[in-house]
C-alpha positions as CSV (number, residue, x, y, z in Angstrom):
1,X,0.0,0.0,0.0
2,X,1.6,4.0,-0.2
3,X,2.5,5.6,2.4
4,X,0.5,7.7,3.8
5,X,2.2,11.6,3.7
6,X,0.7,13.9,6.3
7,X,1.9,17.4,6.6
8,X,2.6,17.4,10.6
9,X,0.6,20.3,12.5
10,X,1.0,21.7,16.0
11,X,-1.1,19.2,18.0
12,X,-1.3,16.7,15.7
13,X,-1.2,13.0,17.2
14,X,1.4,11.2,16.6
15,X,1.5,7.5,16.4
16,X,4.1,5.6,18.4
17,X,6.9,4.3,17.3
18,X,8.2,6.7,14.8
19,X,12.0,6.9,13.3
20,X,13.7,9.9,12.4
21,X,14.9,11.0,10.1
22,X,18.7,12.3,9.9
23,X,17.2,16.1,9.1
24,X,15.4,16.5,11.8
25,X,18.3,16.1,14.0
26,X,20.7,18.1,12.1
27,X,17.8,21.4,12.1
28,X,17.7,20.4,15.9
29,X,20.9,20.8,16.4
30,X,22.2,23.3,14.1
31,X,20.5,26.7,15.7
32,X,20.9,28.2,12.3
33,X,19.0,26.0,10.1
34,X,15.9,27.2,8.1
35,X,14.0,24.2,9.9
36,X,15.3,24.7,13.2
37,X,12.1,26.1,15.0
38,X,9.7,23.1,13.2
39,X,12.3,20.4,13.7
40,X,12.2,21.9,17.9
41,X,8.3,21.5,18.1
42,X,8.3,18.6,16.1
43,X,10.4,16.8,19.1
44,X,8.7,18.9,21.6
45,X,5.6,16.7,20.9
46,X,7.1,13.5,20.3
47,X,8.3,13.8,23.8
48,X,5.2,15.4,25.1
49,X,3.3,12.1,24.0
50,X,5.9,9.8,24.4
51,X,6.3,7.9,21.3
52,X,8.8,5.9,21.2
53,X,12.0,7.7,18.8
54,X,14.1,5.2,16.5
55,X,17.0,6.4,15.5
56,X,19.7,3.9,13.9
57,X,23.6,4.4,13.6
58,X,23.3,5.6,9.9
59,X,21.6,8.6,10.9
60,X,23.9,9.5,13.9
61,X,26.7,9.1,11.0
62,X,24.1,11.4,8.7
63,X,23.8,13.9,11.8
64,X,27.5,13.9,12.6
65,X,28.6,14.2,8.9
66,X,25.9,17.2,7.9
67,X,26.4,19.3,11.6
68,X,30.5,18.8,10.4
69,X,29.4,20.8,7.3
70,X,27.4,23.2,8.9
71,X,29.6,23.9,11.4
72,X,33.0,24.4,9.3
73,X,31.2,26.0,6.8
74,X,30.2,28.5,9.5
75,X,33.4,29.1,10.7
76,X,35.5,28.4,7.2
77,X,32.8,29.7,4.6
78,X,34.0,26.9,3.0
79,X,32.6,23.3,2.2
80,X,33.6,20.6,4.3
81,X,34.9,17.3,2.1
82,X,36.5,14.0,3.1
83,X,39.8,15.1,1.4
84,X,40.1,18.3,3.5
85,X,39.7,15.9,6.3
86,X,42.2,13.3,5.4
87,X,44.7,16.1,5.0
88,X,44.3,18.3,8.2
89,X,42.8,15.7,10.7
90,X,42.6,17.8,13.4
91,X,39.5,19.4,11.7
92,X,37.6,16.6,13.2
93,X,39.3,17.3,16.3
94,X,38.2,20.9,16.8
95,X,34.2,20.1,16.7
96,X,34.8,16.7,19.1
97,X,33.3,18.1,21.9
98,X,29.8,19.5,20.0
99,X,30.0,15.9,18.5
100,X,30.3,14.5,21.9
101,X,27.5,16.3,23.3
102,X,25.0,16.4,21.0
103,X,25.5,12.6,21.2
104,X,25.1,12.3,24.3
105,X,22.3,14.2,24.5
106,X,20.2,12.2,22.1
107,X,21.6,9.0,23.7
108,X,19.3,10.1,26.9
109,X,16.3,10.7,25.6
110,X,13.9,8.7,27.5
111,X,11.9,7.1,24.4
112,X,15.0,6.5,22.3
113,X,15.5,3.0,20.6
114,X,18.7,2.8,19.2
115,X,18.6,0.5,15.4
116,X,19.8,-1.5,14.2
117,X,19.1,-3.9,17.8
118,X,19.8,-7.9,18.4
119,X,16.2,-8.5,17.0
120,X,17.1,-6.9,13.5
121,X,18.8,-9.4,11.1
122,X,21.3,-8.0,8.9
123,X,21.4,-10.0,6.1
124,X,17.5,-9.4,6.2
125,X,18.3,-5.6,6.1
126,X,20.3,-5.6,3.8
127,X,18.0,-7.3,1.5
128,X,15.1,-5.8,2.3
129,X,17.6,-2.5,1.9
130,X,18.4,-3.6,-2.2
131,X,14.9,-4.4,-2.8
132,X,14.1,-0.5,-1.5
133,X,16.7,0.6,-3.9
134,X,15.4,-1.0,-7.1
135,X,11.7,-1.1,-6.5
136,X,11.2,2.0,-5.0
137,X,13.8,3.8,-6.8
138,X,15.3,5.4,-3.4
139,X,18.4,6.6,-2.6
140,X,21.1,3.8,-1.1
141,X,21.1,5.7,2.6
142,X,17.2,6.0,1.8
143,X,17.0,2.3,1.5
144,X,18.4,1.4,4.4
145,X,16.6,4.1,6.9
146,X,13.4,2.4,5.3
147,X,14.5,-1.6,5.7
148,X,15.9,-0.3,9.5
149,X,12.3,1.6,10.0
150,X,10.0,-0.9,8.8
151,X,11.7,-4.3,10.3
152,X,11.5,-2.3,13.6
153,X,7.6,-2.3,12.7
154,X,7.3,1.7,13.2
155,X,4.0,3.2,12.4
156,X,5.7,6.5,11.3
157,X,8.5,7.9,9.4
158,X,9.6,11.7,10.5
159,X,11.5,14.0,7.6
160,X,11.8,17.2,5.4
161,X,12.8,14.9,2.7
162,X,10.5,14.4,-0.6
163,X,11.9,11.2,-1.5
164,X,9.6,8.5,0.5
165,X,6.7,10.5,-0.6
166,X,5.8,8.3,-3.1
167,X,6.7,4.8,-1.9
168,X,4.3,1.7,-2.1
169,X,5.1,-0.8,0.7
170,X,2.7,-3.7,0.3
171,X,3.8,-5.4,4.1
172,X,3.7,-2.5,6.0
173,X,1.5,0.4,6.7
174,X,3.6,3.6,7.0
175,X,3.3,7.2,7.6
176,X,5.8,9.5,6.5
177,X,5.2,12.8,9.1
178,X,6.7,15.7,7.0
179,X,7.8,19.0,9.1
């Protein structure tokens, strides 16, 4: 069946579990991000109602990876790439302690599941990931959030990002919360 896309309003009921998206955390945590005040409600109510949060390792590497950008590009006003990395490594080391605590910080959430867990089974992820890629014609990263997020049986699928708008899942029934 699609996915359901609902444009998420103040005071809207959310159903529980829901993974996030890496966007989300990146306008949460970046204060000057053009999302930053909907991504801050957005979590406000999650918390409020306590739904259960899924978040998997890919998108704390997606958070750390696009905050890096924002943050050198804020200090540099110029892009951050892998190569500028492998030659000056102690680029990484100047922004440890942000990375450190903004971990931390979403580590302690009280309704936090951490993915992939020991009831997910990676070779079944990583099919269910390829099938994703060529069926639904979805990014690689994209596949994977969705195999994570629908083996983990969450009921809803929080992000900025257009590209699961238009996804048909037959075994699962989704709902893709936009902010």
């Amino acid at each position: 069946m699609p996915v359901k896309v609902i444009n998420y309003t103040r005071d809207m009921t959310i159903a529980s579990p829901v993974y996030l998206d890496a966007n989300v955390l990146i306008s949460r945590f970046f204060r000057n991000h053009a999302k930053y005040a909907a991504a801050m409600h957005i979590l406000f109510e999650l918390f409020a109602q306590q739904v259960e949060i899924c978040i998997s390792t890919l998108v704390i590497d997606e958070v750390w990876w696009g905050l890096l950008g924002e943050w050198y590009f804020a200090d540099t006003n110029t892009k951050i790439t892998t190569k500028k990395i492998r030659n000056n490594p102690d680029i990484l080391g100047r922004y440890h302690n942000r990375f450190q605590d903004i971990t931390s910080n979403m580590l302690s959430w009280l309704n936090i599941k951490l993915l992939p867990t020991d009831s997910i089974n990676a070779k079944e992820t990583v099919e269910r990931a390829l099938d994703f890629l060529t069926q639904e014609n979805i990014q690689p990263r994209d596949s994977f959030h969705l195999a994570l997020a629908t083996l983990s049986n969450v009921t809803g699928f929080v992000t900025s990002d257009s590209d699961f708008d238009n996804i048909v899942l037959p075994e699962a029934d989704l709902t893709i919360y936009k902010y």
